[in-house]
Every structure is written in C-alpha cells, then in structure tokens.
C-alpha positions in Angstrom: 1.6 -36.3 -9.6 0.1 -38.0 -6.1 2.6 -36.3 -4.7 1.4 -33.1 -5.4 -1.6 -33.7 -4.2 -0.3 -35.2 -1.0 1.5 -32.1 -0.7 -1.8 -29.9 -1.2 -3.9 -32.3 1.3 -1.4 -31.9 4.0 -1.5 -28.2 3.9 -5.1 -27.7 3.6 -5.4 -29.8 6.5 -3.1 -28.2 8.5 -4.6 -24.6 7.7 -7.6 -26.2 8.6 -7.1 -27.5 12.2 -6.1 -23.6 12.4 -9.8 -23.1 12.2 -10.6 -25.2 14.8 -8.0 -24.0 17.4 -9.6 -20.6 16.7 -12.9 -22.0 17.4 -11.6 -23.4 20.9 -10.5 -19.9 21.7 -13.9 -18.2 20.9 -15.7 -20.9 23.2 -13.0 -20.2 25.5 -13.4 -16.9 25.3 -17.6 -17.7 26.3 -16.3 -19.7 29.3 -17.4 -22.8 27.2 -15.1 -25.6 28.5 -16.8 -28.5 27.4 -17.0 -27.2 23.8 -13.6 -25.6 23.5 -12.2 -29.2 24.7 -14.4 -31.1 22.0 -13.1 -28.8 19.2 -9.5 -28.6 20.3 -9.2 -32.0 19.9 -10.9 -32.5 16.6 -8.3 -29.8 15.7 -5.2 -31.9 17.0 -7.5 -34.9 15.1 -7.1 -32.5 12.0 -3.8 -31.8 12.2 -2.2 -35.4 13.0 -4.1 -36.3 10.0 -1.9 -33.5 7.9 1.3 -34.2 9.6 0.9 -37.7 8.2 0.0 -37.0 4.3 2.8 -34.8 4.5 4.9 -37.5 5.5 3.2 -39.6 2.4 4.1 -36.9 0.1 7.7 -36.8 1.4 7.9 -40.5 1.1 5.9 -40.3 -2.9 9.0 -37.4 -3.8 11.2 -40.3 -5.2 
C-alpha cells in the first residue's frame, strides 16, 4: 500500500515542479531575473524531491 502512495507523491511532485518552471518562464517573460531564478530552483527543489520518492516507491515494490 505505501507503495502506492510513494508512487502518487512522486508524480504529483513532479507535475508540480512543472508549475514552477512555468512560473520562471512568465517572470522571464517580464524581464524578471531575480524571480525567475528563485522559482526555477524551488522547481528543481520540487522535482529532486519527486525523483527521490520515486526511487522509495521502486525500492517499497518488493
């Protein structure tokens, strides 16, 4: 069962830091540096944090 849930974690995770990269290309998109370099990197925070439960739920499929 956790491994389900790992599984569903790591995917909303990833389809999260999606919104963040989108974010970065709106401020981008203002000529916002600053921010679009502070939210790109909570989105690569976001998505190392799903690349790693999805490597719990791989290691829980036993």
């Amino acid at each position: 069962m956790r491994h389900y849930f790992f599984e569903v974690l790591a995917v909303a995770l990833i389809g999260g830091s999606m919104f963040f990269f989108r974010e970065s290309i709106a401020y981008l998109a203002k000529r916002d540096y600053v921010g679009a370099i502070l939210v790109m990197s909570i989105g690569l925070a976001v998505i190392s944090v799903g690349k790693e439960m999805a490597r719990l739920a791989l290691v829980q499929r036993d």
